[in-house]
C-alpha positions in Angstrom: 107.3 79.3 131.3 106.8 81.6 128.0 103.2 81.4 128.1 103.2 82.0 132.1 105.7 85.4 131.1 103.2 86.5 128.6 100.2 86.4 130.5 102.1 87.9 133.3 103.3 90.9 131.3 99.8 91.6 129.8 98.3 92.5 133.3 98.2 96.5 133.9 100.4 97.3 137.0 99.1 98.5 140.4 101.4 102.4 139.9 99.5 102.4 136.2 96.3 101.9 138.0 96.7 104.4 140.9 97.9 106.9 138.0 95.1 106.7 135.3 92.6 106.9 138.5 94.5 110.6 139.6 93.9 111.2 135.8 90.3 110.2 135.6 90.1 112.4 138.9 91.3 115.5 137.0 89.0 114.4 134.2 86.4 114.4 136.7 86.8 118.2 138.0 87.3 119.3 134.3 83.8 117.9 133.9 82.3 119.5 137.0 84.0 123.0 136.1 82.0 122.7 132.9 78.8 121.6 134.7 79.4 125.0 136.5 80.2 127.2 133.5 76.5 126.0 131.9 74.5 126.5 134.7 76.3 130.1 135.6 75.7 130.9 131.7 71.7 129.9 132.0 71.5 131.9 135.1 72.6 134.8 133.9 70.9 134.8 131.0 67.6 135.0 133.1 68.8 137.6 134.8 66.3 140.9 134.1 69.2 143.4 133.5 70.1 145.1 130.4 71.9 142.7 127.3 75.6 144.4 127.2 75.5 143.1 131.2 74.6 140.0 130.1 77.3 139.3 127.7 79.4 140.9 129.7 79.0 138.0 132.7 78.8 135.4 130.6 82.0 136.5 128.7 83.6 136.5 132.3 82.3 133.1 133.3 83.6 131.2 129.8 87.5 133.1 130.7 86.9 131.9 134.3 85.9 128.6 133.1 88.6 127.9 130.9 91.7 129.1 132.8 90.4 126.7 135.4 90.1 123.9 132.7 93.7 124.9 131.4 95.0 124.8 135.0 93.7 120.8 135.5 95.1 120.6 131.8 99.1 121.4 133.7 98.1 119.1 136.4 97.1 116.4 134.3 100.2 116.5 131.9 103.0 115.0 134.2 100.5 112.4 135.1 100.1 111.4 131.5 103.3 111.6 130.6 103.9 109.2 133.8 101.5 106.7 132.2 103.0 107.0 128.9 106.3 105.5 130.1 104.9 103.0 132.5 102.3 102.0 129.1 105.8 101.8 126.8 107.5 99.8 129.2 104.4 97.5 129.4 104.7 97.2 126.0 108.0 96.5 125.6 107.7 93.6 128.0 104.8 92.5 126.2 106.6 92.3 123.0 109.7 90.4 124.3 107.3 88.4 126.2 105.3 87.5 123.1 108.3 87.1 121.3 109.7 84.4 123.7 106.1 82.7 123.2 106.9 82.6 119.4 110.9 81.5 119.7 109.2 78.3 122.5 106.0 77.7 119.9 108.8 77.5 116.7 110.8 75.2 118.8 107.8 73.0 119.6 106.7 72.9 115.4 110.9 72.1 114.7 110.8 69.1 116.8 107.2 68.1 115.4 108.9 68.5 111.9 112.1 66.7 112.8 110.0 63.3 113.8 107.2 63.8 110.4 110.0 63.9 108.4 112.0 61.2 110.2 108.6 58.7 109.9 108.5 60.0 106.4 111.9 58.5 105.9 111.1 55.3 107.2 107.7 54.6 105.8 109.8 55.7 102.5 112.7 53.1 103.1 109.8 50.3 104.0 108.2 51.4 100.7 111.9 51.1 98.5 112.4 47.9 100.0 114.9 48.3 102.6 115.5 45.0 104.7 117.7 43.1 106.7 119.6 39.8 106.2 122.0 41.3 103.4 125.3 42.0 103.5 126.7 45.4 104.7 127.4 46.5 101.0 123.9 44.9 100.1 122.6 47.1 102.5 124.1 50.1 101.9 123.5 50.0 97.9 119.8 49.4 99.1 119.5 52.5 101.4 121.3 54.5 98.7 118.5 53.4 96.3 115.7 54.0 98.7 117.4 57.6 99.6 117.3 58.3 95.9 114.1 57.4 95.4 112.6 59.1 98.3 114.4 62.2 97.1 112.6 62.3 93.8 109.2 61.4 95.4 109.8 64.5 97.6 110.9 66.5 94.6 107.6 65.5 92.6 105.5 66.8 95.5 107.5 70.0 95.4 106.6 70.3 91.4 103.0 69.5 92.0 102.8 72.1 95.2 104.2 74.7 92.9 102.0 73.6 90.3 98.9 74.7 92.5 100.3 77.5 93.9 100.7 79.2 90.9 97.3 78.4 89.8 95.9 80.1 92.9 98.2 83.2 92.4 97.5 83.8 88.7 93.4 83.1 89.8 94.2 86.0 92.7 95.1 88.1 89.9 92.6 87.9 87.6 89.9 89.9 89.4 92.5 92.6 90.3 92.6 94.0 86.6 89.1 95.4 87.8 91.1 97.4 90.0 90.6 100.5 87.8 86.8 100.1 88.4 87.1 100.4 92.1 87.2 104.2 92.5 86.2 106.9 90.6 88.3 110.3 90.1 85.9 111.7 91.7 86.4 109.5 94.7 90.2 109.9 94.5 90.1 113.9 94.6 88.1 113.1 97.6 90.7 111.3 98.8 93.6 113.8 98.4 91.7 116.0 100.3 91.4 113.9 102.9 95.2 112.9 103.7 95.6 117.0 103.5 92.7 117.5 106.4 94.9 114.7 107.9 98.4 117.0 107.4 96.0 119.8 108.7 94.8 118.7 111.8 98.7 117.0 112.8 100.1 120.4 114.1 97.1 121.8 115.5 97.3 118.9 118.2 98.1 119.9 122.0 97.4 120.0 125.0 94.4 122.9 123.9 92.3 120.6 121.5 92.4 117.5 123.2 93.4 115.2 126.1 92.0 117.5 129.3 92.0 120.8 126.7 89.3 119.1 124.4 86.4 120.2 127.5 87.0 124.0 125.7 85.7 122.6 122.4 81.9 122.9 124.3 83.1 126.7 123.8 82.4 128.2 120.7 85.4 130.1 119.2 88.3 128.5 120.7 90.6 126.7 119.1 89.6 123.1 120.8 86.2 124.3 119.4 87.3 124.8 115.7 89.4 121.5 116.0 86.6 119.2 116.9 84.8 120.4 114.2 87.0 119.8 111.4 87.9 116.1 112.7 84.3 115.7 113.1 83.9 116.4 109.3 87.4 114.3 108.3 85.2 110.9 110.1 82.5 111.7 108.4 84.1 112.5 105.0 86.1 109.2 105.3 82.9 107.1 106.7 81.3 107.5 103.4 84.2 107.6 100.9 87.2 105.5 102.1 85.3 103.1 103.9 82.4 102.5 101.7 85.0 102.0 98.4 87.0 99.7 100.6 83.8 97.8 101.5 83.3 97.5 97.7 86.2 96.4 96.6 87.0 94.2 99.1 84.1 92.1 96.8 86.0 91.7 94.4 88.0 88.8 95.4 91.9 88.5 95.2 94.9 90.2 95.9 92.9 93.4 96.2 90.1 92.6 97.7 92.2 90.8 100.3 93.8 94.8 101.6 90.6 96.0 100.7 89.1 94.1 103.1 92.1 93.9 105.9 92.1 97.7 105.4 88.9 98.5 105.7 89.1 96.4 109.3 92.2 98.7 110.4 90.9 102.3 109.0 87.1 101.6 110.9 89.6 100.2 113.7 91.3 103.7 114.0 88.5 106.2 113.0 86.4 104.4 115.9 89.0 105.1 118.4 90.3 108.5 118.1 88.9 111.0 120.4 89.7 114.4 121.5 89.5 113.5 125.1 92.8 110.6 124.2 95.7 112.7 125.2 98.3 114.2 122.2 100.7 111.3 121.8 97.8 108.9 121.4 95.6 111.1 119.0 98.4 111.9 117.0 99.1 107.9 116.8 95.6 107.3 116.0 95.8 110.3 113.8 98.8 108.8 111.9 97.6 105.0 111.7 94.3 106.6 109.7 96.3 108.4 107.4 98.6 105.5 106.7 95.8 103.4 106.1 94.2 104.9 103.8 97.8 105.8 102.2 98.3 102.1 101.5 94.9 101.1 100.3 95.3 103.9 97.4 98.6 102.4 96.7 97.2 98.6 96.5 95.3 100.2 94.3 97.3 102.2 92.0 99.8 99.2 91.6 96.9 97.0 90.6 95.7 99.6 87.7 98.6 100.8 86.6 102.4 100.7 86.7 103.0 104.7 86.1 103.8 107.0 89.0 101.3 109.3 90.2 101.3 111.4 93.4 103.4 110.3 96.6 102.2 110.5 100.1 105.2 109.9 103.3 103.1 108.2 106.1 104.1 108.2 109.1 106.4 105.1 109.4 108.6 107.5 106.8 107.3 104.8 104.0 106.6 107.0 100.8 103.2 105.9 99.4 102.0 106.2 95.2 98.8 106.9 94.4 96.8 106.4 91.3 96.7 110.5 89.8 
């Protein structure tokens, strides 16, 4: 019934559908207005007249162009916003869903628990000697023996577990007093600076640098234009540093190469979905889960080379971050 619930509630509705299609419609005559803007810019280029008339058409066709663009852009919004709420309240059934799946799987591991431990009991009262043909006192002094025998064979495999486990953490921590090898300063000045293009781009997203608004960044000056450009330089910048440490720490082994590694997975995740075209709620939710990302990897490792404060970062979540200067 769970599982039936949860498969249910992860198909996309028929109104989600019909909605995203009107959007990719928009989308579509966004696309063709800028087919029409490019050609009407070659043409008039050709055009044997003097250079001031030139620029003068062409300056004419880009305003043309992008008021049209910015007019799809109001059509587009309510739609979105449409999908948004019929996306959150996918999502919340998902979750309730799922989490009815977990409540019916934990039920199904209680009961398998309940009978391992009862055929544990037994095989431990046929071990201790519990029989039949004595006496009810006889019998009970015998299951009282065998219970208290049982309990400290139980409480022997509890030491030994423990034993082990603590081997395996203090192992974990060994190679994480490399941690101080992992980056260089250089690499964490890098790094400040690119939480701060993070903080920088936050504000500057609307309506007019992505979502429909991101078809003006094919138009040199405008804001959409300028925004593009600095988030293409914050991928690239984090492609080669954040990334690339991650990737090297995460062969160090342990604790930290363990969130190097998860990291790493969750930052490439993010920095290979965000796209101007993803309207403002998304790209700022993309926006955020990159910045948090790398917020916590610098934290994993400033708490595995030192102990001492450094700078703070507040991710999104509102969880304030250390970092290791």
């Amino acid at each position: 019934m769970a599982q039936s619930a949860y498969e249910q509630s992860q198909k996309i509705s028929p109104e989600a559908l019909s909605t995203q299609e009107d959007i990719d419609k928009l989308l579509e005559q966004a696309g063709k207005i800028d087919q029409s803007r490019r050609l009407g810019l070659q043409a008039t280029s050709e055009q044997p007249i003097a250079m001031e008339f030139i620029t003068g058409q062409q300056r004419a066709i880009e305003n043309r162009a992008l008021n049209e663009i910015y007019g799809v852009a109001a059509r587009t919004e309510p739609l979105e916003r449409k999908l948004g709420r019929l996306q959150t309240a996918r999502t919340s059934s998902l979750e309730a869903s799922k989490f009815a799946l977990d409540r019916a799987d934990k039920a199904v591991a209680l009961e398998r628990s309940t009978a391992e431990t009862a055929r544990t009991e037994a095989e431990s009262a046929r071990r201790f000697g519990v029989t039949t043909g004595l006496t009810t006192s006889q019998q009970a002094q015998q299951k009282l023996e065998a219970d208290r025998k049982f309990a400290e064979d139980k409480r022997q495999f509890g030491l030994e577990y423990a034993n082990k486990q603590r081997k395996v953490v203090i192992k974990e921590k060994e190679p994480t007093t490399r941690g101080a090898d992992v980056i260089s300063p250089y690499q964490v000045e890098r790094g400040r600076r690119n939480l701060q293009s993070v903080d920088e781009l936050l504000p500057r997203v609307s309506k007019k640098t992505v979502g429909i608004g991101s078809y003006a960044n094919l138009i040199r000056g405008t804001d959409a234009y300028n925004f593009k450009s600095d988030l293409d330089m914050l991928k690239s910048n984090i492609a080669f540093g954040e990334l690339t440490a991650m990737r090297e720490a995460s062969k160090t082994g342990g604790a930290l190469g363990q969130i190097s590694d998860r990291e790493n997975q969750l930052l490439a995740a993010a920095l290979g979905s965000i796209d101007p075209g993803q309207s403002p709620e998304q790209f700022t939710k993309n926006l955020n889960k990159i910045k948090d990302s790398i917020n916590r990897w610098y934290q994993a490792v400033g708490t595995s080379t030192s102990s001492t404060g450094g700078s703070t970062f507040v991710g999104s979540s509102g969880t304030t971050y250390k970092l290791p200067y």
